[in-house]
N, C-alpha and C positions, 0 to 999 in steps of 0.2 A: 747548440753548436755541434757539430759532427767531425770527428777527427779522426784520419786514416793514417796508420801509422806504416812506416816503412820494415818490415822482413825481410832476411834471405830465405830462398826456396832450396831445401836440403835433401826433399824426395816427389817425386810425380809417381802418381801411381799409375800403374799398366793394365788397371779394371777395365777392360773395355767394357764391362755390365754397367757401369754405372751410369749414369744418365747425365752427367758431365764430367770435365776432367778435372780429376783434385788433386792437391801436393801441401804436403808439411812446409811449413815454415815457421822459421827460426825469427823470435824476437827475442832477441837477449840471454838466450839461453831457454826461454819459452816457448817448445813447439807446440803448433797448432795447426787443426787441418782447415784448409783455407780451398776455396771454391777458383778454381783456375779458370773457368767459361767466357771471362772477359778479354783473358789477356791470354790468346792462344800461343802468339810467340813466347811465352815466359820460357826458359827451362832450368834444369837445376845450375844453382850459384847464382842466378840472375836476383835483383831487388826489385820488390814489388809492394807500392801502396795498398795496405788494405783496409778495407771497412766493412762492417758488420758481416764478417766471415768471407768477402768476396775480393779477390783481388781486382784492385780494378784501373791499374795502369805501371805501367816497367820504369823503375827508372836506373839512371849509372848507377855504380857502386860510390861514387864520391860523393852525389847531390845527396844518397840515401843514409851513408855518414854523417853529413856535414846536418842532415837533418835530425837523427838521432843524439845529433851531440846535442843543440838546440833543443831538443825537449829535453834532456836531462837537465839541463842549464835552467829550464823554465820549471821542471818539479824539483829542485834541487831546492827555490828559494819555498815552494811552498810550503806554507806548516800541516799541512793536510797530505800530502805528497808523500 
């Protein structure tokens, strides 16, 4: 199963060398650099699905809350978690 988890996006970078656009994003206090080529409207503060380093769809700020709350809820009971 493959799970894309919801970020806020806290920086774009202004590389224009680089061979796509990328920006840090924030999970829970975990940045990470994350591949922006999917989701060219993103910008900073906006929520963005990601998976195996790529963002790859925007969503509100409350569906991506209300998503986040929900996995916590769901590793909270796990004993592995």
């Amino acid at each position: 199963m493959c799970l894309g988890v919801p970020g806020r996006i806290v920086e774009i970078s202004e590389d224009t060398s680089a061979l796509a656009r990328m920006g840090k994003v924030d999970f829970g206090g975990v940045l990470r650099e994350v591949c922006l080529a999917y989701t060219p409207e993103a910008q900073v503060g906006d929520y963005v699905i990601v998976h195996a380093g790529f963002a790859i769809s925007r969503l509100e700020e409350e569906e991506a809350l209300e998503t986040l709350r929900l996995l916590e809820e769901v590793f909270a009971g796990d004993p592995q978690g």
